[in-house]
N, C-alpha and C positions, 0 to 999 in steps of 0.2 A: 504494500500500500504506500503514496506517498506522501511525503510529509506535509503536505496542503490537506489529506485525506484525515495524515492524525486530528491536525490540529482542528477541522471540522468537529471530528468525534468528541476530543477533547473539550471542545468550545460545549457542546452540548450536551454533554456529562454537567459540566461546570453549570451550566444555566438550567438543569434538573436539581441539583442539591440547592444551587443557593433559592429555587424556588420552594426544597421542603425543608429548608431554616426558615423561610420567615412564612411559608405555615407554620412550620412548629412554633416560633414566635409569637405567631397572631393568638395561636388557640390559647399560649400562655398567659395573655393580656385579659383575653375572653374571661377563663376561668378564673384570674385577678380581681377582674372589674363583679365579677356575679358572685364572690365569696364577699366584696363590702357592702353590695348592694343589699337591704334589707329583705328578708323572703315576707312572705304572705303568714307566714308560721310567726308569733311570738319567738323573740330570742333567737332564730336561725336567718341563716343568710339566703338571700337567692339559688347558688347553688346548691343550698343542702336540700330545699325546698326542690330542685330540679331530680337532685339525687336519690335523696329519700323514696321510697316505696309510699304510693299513696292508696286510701281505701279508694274506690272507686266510687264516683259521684252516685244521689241517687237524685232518682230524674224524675220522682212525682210528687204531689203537693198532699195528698192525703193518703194514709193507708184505711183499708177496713177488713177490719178482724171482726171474726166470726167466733168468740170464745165465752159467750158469756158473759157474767157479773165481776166487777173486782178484778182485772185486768191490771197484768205487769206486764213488765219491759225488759228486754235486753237485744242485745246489737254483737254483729260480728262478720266483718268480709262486705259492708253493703246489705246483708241481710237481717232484717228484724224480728224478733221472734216476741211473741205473746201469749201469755199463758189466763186462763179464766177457769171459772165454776164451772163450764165444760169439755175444758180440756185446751190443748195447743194449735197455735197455726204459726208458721215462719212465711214469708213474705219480701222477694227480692227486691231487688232495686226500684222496678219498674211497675211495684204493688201486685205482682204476679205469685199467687200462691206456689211456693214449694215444698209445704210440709204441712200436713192437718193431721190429728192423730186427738178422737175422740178419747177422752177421762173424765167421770163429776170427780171433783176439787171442792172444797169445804170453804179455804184459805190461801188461795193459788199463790206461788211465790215462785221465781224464777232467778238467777244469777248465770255468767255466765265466765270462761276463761278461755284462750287458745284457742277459740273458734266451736267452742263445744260447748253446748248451752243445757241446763241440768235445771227440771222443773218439779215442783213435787207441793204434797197439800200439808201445809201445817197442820198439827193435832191428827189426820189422814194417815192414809196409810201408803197412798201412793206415788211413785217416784219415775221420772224418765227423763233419759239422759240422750240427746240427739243432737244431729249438727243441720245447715240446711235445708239436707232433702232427704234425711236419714232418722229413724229412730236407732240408737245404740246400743237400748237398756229399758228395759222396762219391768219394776220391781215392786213389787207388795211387800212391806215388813209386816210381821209379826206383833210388834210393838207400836205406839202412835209416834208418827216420825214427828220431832224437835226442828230439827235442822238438817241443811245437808249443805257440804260445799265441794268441787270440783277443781282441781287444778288444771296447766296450760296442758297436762299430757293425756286430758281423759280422765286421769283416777278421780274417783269419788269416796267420801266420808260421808254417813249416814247417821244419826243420832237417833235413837229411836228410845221410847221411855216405853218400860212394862205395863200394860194395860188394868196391874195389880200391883200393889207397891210400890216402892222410889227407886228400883234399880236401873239406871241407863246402859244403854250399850252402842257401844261408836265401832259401828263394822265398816272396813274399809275395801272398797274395790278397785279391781285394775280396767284397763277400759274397752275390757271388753265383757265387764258385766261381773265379772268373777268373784266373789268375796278372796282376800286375801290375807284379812288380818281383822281380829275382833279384841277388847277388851269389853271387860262388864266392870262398871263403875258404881261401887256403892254407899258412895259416900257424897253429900252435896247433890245438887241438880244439873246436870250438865248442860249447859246453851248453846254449847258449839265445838266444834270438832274442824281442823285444817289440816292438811297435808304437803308438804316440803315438795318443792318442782324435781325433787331427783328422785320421789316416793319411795322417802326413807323413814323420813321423822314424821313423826304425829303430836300436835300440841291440841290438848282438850282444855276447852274454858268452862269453868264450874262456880258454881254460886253456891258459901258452906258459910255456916253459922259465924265462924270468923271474918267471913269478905268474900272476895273472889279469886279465884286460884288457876293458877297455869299449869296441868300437868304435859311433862313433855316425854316423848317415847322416842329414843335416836338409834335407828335401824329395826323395824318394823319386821323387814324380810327374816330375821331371827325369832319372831314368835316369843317374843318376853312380855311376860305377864305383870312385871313390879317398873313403874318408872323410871328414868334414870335422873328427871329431878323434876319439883315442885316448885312453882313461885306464887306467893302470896300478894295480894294487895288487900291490906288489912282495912274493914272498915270500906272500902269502897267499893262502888260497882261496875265489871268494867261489860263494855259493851259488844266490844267487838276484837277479833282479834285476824292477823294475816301475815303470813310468811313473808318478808322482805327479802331475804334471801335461803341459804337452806338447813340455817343453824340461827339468825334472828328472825323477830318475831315484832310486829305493832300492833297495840294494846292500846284502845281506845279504853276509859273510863270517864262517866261521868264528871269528874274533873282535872281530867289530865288525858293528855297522851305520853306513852313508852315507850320503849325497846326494851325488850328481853332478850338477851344473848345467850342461848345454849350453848353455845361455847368456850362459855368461863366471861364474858362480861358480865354476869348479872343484869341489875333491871338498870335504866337509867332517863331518865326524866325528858322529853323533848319539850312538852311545853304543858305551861300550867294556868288553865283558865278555872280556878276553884272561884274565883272575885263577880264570874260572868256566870250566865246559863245558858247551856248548851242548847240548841236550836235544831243544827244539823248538819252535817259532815259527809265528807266522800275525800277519796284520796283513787291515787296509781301509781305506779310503780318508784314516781321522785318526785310527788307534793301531795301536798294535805291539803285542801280545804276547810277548814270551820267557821259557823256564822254561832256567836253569842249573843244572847242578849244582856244588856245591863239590867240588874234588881232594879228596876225602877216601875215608873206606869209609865202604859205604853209600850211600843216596838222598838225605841231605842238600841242600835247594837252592832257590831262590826263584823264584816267579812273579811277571817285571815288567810294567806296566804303560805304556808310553811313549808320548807323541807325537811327529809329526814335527820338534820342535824339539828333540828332546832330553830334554824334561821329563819326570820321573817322576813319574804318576800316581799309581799305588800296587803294594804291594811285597805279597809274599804269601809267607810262610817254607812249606817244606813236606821231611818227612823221610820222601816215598813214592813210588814208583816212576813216573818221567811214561810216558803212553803215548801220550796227543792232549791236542791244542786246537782250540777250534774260536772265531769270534767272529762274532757276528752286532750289526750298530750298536755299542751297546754292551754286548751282552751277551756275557759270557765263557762258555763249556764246557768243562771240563776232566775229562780222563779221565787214570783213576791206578791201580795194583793195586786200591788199598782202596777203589772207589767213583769214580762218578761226581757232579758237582757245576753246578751254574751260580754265577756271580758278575757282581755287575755292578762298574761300569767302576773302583770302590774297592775291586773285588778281596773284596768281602763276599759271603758263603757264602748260597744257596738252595742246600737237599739238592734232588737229585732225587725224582719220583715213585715210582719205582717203587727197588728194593731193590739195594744194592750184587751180591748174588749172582745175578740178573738180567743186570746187564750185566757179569760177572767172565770171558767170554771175549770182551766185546767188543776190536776191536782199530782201531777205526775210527769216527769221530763227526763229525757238521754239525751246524751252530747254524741251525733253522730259523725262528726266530723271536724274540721276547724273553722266551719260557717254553715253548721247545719247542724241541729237539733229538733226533736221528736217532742212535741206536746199531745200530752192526752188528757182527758176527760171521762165520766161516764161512755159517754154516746161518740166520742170522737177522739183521731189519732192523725194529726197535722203536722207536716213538714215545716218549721220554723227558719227564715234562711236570715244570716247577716246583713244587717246591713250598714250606711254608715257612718263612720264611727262619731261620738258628740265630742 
């Protein structure tokens, strides 16, 4: 070849590279400029918001469920699932039934985790565990079920009280229905029963002449009958309790919240409203919401903000009647006499879409997304969308 021939070649090698430096160049400006720019998310940037996995939008403005009286809620993937005095229905994006599954229910209650949504009748005796377009489990106890709660992998915890006597029993299953692990508890009243995401440890919350009491069981798969430890809250009542990880625990009590460390930290304080009264609370996996009222007359009272260390986020005064909360990531929902609202994680006001006298009998609300939340009612179940912000 000759040397007119290299240097053509050459020439245009040369003007191929220096064209993918300054793409590469340009896309690193790109991704510069979309990591300072604000995302649509509280607290994230543009790109994480581009990055992040998002549920998929839902695209209708009212659902209607066919379940009866006393009607709950839970959410997962786009799909809403409903639970009543006649049993379940789930219901996609597009208010398209994917799951109906006839049960009477006395006390309908529903929760859900990892896309498996676990429904069952207070003081009743019956229990089903299903996702979308699937029943998974479907369970009669023996005993009147108490509580029941679900982890992200499927397993379930059952609380069931003797239909003669005070002995409870928290039987634990794997997800595919399986019983896998029982204790019988005879001592106190037991309110609840959770399960660690590696479905190891078991912590039962019981109510006993002293207070209320955490028993924890760490490795279940072993079949042990005696605890491996106890923690007391003396004098007080706690309300609620939830795996934060797979050896601590958060421990709501009427005047405080906790951590419980099974793994050698003991209990330890994250925030202490004994001065207030508790209203109504929701939390996920890295904040807390609580609305207090102040001893006073009247609705006087604040909306906090917290994380698991304690920290206060942000504060929120408010002089009107709470009804719900609901929290999705970091989007706040809050329902009140005078209206419904979103807020993000600084507690800053986006009105809702649609009109205070819309949702003035709702009495029940989910955060389905970061500008979308579910108001319901008796007689009705309305897509609420953001709008904005004051």
């Amino acid at each position: 070849m000759s040397k007119s021939g290299d240097d053509k070649k050459n020439g245009k090698t040369r003007k191929i590279l220096s064209l993918v430096f300054w793409l590469v160049i340009l896309v690193a400006v790109v991704l510069v400029v979309l990591s300072l720019l604000p995302g649509k998310t509280a607290g994230q940037s543009l790109l994480s918001d581009i990055l992040v996995s998002r549920t998929p939008g839902i695209s209708v403005s009212e659902f209607n469920f066919e379940v009866g009286r006393d009607r709950v809620f839970a959410h997962a993937n786009s799909h809403v699932a409903s639970v009543g005095t006649l049993g379940l229905q789930v219901l996609g994006p597009d208010g398209e039934e994917t799951l109906r599954s006839l049960f009477r229910v006395t006390s309908p209650t529903i929760t859900e985790k990892g896309g498996f949504f676990l429904a069952y009748d207070i003081g009743g005796t019956s229990l089903r565990v299903f996702n979308a377009s699937t029943i998974l489990s479907s369970i009669e106890t023996e005993g009147i079920i108490v509580s029941a709660s679900i982890n992200k992998n499927g397993w379930f915890c059952i609380v069931s009280q003797e239909n003669t006597g005070f002995r409870s029993t928290v039987s634990v299953y794997n997800s595919t229905g399986t019983p896998v692990y029982m204790v019988n508890v005879g001592t106190g009243f037991v309110l609840s029963a959770e399960l660690s995401a590696d479905n190891k440890n078991l912590a039962i919350l019981s109510m006993t002449e002293r207070g209320s009491q955490i028993t924890f069981y760490n490795g279940i798969d072993s079949h042990k009958d005696e605890p491996d430890d106890i923690y007391y809250f003396y004098s007080l009542i706690a309300l609620d309790i939830e795996f934060i990880t797979n050896t601590k625990l958060l421990a709501f009590t009427t005047q405080a919240v906790y951590i419980v460390d099974f793994s050698g930290g003991g209990t330890s304080l994250i925030y202490d409203f004994s001065a207030k009264r508790l209203a109504g609370y929701t939390y996920n996996d890295k904040s807390i919401i609580i609305h207090l009222y102040d001893y006073s007359i009247g609705y006087s009272g604040r909306t906090i903000h917290i994380n698991f260390d304690g920290d206060v986020i942000a504060e929120r005064e408010s002089f009107s009647e709470f009804i719900a909360v609901a929290l999705y990531r970091s989007t706040i929902v809050i329902l009140q006499n005078d209206g419904f609202a979103f807020y993000d994680e600084q507690l800053k006001r986006h009105p809702a879409s649609e009109s205070s006298s819309t949702t003035a009998t709702a009495g029940r609300i989910l955060a389905l997304s970061d500008d979308l939340a579910l108001a319901a009612g008796d007689h009705f179940a309305i897509i609420i969308r953001r709008g904005e912000e004051n």
